[in-house]
N, CA, C and O atoms as a GROMACS GRO file, in nm:
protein
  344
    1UNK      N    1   0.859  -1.832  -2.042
    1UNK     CA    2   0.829  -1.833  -1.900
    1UNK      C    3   0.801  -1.977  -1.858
    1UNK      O    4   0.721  -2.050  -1.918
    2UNK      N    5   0.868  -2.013  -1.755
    2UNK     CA    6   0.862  -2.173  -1.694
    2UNK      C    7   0.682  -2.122  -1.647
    2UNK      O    8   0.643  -2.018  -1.595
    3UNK      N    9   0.612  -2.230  -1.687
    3UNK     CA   10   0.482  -2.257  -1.673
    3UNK      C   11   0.456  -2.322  -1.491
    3UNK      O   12   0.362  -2.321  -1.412
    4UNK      N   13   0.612  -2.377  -1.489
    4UNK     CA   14   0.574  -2.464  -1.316
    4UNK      C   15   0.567  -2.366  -1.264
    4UNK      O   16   0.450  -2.353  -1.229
    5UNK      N   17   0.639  -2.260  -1.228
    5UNK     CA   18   0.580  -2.159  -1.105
    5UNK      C   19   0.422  -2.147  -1.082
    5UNK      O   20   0.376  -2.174  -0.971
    6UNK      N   21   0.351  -2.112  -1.175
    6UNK     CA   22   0.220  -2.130  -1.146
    6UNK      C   23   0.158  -2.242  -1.058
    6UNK      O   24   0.142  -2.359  -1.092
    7UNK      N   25   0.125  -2.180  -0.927
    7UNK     CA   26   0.028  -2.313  -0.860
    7UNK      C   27  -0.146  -2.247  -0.831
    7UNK      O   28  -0.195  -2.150  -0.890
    8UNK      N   29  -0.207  -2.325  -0.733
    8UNK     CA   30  -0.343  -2.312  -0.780
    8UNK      C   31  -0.340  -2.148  -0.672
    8UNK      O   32  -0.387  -2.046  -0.723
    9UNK      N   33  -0.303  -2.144  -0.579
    9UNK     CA   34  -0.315  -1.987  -0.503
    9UNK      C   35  -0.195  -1.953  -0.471
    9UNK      O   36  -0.159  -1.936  -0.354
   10UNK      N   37  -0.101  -1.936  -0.601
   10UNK     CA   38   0.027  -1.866  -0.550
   10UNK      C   39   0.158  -1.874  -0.682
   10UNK      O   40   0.135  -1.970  -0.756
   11UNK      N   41   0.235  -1.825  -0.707
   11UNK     CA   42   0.343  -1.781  -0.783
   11UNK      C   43   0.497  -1.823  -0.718
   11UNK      O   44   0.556  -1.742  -0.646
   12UNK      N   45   0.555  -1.953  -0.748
   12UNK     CA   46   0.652  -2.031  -0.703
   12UNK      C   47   0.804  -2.007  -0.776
   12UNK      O   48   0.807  -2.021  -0.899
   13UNK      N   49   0.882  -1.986  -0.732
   13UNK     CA   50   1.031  -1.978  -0.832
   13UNK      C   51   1.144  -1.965  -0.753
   13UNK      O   52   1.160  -1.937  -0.635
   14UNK      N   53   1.265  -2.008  -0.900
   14UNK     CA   54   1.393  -1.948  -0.785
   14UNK      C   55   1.390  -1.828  -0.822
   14UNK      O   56   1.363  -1.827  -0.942
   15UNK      N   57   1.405  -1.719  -0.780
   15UNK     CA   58   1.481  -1.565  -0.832
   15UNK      C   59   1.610  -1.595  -0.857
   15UNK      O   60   1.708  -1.654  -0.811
   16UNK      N   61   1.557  -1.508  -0.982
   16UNK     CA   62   1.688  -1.543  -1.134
   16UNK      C   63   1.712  -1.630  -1.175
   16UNK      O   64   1.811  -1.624  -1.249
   17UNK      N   65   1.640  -1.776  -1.158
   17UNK     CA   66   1.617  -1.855  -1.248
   17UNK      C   67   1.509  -1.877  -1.255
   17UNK      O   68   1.461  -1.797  -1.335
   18UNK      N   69   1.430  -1.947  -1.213
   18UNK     CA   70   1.304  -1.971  -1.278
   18UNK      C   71   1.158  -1.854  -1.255
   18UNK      O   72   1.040  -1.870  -1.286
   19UNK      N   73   1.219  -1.753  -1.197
   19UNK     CA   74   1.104  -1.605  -1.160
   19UNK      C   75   1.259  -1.462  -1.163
   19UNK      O   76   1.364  -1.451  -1.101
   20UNK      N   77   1.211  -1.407  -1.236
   20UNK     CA   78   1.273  -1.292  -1.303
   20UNK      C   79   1.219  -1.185  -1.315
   20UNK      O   80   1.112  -1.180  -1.378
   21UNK      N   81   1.286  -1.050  -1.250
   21UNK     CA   82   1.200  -0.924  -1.280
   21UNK      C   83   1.137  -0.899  -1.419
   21UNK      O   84   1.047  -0.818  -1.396
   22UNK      N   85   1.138  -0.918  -1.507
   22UNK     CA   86   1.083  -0.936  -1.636
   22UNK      C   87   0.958  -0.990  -1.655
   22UNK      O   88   0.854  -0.943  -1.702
   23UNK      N   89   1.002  -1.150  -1.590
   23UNK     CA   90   0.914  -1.237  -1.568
   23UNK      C   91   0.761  -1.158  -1.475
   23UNK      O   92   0.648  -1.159  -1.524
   24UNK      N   93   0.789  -1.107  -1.361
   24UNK     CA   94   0.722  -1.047  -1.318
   24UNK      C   95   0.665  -0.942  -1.376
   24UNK      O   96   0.547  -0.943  -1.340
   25UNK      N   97   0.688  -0.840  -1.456
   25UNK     CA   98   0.648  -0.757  -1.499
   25UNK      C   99   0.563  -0.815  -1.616
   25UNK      O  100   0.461  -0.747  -1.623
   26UNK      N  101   0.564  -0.916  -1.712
   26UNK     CA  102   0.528  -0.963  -1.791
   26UNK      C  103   0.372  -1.051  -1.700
   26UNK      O  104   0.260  -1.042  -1.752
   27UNK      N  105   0.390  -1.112  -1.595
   27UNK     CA  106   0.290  -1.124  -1.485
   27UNK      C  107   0.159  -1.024  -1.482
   27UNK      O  108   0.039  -1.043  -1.501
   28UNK      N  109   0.233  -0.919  -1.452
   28UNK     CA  110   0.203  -0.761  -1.406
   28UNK      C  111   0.111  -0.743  -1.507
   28UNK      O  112  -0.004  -0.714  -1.473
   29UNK      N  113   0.146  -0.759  -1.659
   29UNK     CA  114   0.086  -0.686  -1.763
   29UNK      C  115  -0.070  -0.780  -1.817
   29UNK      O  116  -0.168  -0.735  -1.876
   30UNK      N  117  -0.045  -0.902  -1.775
   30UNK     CA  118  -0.142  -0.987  -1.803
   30UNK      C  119  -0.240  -0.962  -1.723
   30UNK      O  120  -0.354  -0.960  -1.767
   31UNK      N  121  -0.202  -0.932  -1.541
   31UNK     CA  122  -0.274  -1.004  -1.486
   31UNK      C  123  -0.398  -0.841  -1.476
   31UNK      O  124  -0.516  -0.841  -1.440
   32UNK      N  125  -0.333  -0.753  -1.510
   32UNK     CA  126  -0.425  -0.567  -1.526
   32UNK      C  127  -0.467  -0.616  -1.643
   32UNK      O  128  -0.587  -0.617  -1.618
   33UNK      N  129  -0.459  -0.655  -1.748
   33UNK     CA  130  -0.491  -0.643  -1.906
   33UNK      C  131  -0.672  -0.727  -1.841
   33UNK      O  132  -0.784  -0.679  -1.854
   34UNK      N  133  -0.619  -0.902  -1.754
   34UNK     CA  134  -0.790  -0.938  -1.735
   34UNK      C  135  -0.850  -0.851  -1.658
   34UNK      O  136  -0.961  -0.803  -1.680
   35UNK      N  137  -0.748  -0.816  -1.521
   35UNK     CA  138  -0.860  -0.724  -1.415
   35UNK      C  139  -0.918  -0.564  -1.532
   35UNK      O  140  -1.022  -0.502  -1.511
   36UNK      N  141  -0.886  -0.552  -1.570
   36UNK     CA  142  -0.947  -0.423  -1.683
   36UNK      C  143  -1.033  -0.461  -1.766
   36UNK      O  144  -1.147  -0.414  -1.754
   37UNK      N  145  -1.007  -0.552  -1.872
   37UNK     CA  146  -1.094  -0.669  -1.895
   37UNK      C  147  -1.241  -0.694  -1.811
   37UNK      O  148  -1.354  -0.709  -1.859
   38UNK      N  149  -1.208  -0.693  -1.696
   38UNK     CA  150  -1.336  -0.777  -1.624
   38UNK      C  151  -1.400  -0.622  -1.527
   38UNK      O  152  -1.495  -0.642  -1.453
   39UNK      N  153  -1.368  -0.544  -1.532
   39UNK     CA  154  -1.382  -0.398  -1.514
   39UNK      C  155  -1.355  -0.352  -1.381
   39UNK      O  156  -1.420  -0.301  -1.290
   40UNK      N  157  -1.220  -0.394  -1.404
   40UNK     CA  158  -1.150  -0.445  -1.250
   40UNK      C  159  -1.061  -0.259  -1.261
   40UNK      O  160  -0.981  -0.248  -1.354
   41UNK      N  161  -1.072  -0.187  -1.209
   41UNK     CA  162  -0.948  -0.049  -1.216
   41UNK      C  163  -0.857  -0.018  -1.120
   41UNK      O  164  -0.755   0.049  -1.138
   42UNK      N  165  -0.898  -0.069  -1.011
   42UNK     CA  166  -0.790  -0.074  -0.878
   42UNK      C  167  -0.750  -0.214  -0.770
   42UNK      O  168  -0.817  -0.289  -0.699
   43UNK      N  169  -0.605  -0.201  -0.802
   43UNK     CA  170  -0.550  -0.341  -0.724
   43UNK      C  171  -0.468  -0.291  -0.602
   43UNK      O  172  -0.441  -0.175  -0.573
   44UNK      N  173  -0.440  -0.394  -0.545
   44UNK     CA  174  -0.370  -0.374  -0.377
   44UNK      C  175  -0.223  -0.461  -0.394
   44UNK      O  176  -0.236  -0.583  -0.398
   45UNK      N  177  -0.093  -0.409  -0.403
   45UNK     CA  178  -0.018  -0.501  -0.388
   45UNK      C  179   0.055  -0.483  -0.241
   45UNK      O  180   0.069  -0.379  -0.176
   46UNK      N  181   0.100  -0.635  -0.206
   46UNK     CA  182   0.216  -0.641  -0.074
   46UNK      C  183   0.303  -0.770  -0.141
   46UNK      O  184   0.306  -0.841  -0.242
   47UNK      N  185   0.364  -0.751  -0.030
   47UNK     CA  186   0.518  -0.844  -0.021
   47UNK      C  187   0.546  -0.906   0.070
   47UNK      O  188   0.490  -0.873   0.176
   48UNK      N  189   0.654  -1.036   0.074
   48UNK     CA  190   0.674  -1.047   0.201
   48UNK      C  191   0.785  -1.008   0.233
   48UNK      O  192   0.827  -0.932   0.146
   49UNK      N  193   0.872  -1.026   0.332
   49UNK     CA  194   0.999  -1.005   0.427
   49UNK      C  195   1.121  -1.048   0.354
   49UNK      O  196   1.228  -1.044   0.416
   50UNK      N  197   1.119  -1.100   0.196
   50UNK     CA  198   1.250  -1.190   0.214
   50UNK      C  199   1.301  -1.091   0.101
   50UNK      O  200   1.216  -1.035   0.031
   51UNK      N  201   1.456  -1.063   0.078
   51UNK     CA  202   1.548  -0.982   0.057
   51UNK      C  203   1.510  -0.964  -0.117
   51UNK      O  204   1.575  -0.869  -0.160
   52UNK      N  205   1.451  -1.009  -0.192
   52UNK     CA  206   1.419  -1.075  -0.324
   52UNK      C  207   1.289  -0.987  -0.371
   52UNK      O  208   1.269  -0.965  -0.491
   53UNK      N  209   1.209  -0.943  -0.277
   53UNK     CA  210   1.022  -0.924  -0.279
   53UNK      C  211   1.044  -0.716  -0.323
   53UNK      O  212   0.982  -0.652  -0.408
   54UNK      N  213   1.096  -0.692  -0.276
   54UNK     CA  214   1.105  -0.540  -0.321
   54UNK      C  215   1.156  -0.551  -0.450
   54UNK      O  216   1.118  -0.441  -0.492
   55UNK      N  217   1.222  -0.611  -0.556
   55UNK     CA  218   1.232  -0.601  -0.664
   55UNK      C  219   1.150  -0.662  -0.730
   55UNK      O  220   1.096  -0.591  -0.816
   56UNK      N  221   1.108  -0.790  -0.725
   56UNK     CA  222   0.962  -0.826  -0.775
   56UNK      C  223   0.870  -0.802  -0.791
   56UNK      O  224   0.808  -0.830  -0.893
   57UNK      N  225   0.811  -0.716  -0.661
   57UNK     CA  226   0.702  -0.636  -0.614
   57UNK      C  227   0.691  -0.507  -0.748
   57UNK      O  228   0.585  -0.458  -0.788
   58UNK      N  229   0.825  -0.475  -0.796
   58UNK     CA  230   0.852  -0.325  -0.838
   58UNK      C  231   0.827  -0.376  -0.968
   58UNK      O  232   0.739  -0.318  -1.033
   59UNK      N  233   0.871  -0.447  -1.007
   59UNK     CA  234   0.848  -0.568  -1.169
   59UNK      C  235   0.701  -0.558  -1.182
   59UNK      O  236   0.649  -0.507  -1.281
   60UNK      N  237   0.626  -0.612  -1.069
   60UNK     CA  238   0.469  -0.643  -1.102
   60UNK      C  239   0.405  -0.541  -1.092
   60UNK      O  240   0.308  -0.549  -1.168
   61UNK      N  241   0.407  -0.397  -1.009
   61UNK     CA  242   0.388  -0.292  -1.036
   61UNK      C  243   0.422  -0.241  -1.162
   61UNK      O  244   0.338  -0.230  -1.251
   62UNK      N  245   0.515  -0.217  -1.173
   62UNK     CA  246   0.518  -0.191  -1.324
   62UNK      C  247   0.448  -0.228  -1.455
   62UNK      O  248   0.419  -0.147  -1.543
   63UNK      N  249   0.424  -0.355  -1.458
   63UNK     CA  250   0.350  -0.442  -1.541
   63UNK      C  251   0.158  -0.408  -1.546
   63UNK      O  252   0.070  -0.379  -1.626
   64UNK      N  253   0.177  -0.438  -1.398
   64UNK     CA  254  -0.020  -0.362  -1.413
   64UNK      C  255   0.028  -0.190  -1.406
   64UNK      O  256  -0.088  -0.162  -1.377
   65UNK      N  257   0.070  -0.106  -1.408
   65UNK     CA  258   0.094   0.066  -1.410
   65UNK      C  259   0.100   0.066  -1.576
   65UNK      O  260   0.081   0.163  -1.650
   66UNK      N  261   0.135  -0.086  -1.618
   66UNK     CA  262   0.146  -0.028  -1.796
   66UNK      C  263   0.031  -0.022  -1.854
   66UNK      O  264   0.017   0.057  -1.947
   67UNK      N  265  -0.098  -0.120  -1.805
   67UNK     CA  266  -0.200  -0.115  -1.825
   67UNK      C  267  -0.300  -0.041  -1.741
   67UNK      O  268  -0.416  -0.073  -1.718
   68UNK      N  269  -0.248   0.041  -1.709
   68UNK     CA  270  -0.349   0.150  -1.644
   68UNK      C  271  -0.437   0.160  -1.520
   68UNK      O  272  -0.512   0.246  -1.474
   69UNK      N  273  -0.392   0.017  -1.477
   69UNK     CA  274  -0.435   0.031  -1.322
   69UNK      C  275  -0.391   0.127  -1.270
   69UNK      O  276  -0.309   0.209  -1.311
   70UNK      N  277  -0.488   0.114  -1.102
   70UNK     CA  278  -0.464   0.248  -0.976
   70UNK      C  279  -0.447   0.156  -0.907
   70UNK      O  280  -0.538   0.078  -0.880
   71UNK      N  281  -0.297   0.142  -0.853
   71UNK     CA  282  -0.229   0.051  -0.746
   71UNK      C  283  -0.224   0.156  -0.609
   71UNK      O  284  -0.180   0.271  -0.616
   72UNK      N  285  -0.277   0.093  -0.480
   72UNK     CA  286  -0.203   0.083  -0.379
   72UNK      C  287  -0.086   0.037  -0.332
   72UNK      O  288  -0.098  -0.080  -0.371
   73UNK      N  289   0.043   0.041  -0.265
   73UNK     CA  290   0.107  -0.039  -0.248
   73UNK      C  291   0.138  -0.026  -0.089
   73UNK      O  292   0.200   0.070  -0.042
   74UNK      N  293   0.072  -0.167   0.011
   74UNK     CA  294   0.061  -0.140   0.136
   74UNK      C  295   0.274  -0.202   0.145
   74UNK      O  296   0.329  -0.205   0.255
   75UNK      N  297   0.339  -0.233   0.039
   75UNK     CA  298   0.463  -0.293   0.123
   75UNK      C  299   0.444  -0.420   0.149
   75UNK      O  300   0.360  -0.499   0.107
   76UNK      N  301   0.570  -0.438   0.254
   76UNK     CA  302   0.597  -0.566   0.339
   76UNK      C  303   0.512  -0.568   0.431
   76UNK      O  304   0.507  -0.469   0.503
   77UNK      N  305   0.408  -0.696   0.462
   77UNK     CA  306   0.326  -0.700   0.513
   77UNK      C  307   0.247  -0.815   0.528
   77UNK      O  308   0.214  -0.874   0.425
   78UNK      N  309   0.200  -0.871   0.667
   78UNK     CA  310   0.127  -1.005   0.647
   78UNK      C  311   0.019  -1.040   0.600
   78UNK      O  312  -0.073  -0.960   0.613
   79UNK      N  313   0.003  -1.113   0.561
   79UNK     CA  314  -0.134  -1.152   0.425
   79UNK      C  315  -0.231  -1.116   0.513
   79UNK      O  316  -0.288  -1.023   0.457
   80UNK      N  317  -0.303  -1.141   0.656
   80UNK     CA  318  -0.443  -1.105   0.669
   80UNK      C  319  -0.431  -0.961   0.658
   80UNK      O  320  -0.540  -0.907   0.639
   81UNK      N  321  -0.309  -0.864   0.665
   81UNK     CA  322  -0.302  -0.710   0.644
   81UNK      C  323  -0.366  -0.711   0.491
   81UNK      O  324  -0.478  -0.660   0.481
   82UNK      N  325  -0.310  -0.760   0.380
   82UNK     CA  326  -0.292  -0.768   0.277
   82UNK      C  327  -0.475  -0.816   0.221
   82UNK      O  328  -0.552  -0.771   0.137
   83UNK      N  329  -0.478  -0.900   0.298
   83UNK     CA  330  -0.648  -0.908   0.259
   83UNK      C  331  -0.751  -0.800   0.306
   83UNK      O  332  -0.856  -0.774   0.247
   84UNK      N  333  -0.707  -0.746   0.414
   84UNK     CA  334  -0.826  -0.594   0.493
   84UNK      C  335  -0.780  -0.524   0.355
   84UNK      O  336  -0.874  -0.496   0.280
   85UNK      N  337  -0.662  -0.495   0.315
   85UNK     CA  338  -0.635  -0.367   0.224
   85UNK      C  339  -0.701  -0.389   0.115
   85UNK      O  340  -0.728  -0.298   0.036
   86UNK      N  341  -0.730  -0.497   0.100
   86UNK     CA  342  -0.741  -0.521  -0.083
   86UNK      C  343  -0.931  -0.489  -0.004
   86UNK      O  344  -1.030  -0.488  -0.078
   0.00000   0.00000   0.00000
């Protein structure tokens, strides 16, 4: 996994090259393994608008659903939506 996508509040890439449904799901599995870890059991995911985010979205769901989180999924949606939900 390219390490640059990582920035300090956010997840950067091209889709299908440097951020990959895989990639995401592998995201997914880490990022439920700490929130469970830290006795975290329910997360909120959204997306944004661009043609790319419904398959990603479905990657990183998957990834925390392997570790046993209880996902919401509010969709496509603008971040202050995305912050009331969470």
């Amino acid at each position: 996994m390219n390490r640059e996508i990582f920035r300090a509040y956010s997840i950067r890439g091209i889709v299908g090259e440097s951020l990959t449904g895989d990639e995401m799901s592998q995201i997914g599995r880490a990022a439920g393994t700490w929130l469970q870890a830290s006795g975290i059991r329910k997360a909120v995911v959204g997306r944004d608008y661009r043609t790319s985010s419904p398959a990603l979205s479905a990657a990183l769901m998957e990834g925390l659903l392997s570790t046993g989180m209880d996902l919401a999924d509010v969709g496509a949606c603008a971040t202050p939506m995305l912050n009331f939900a969470t």
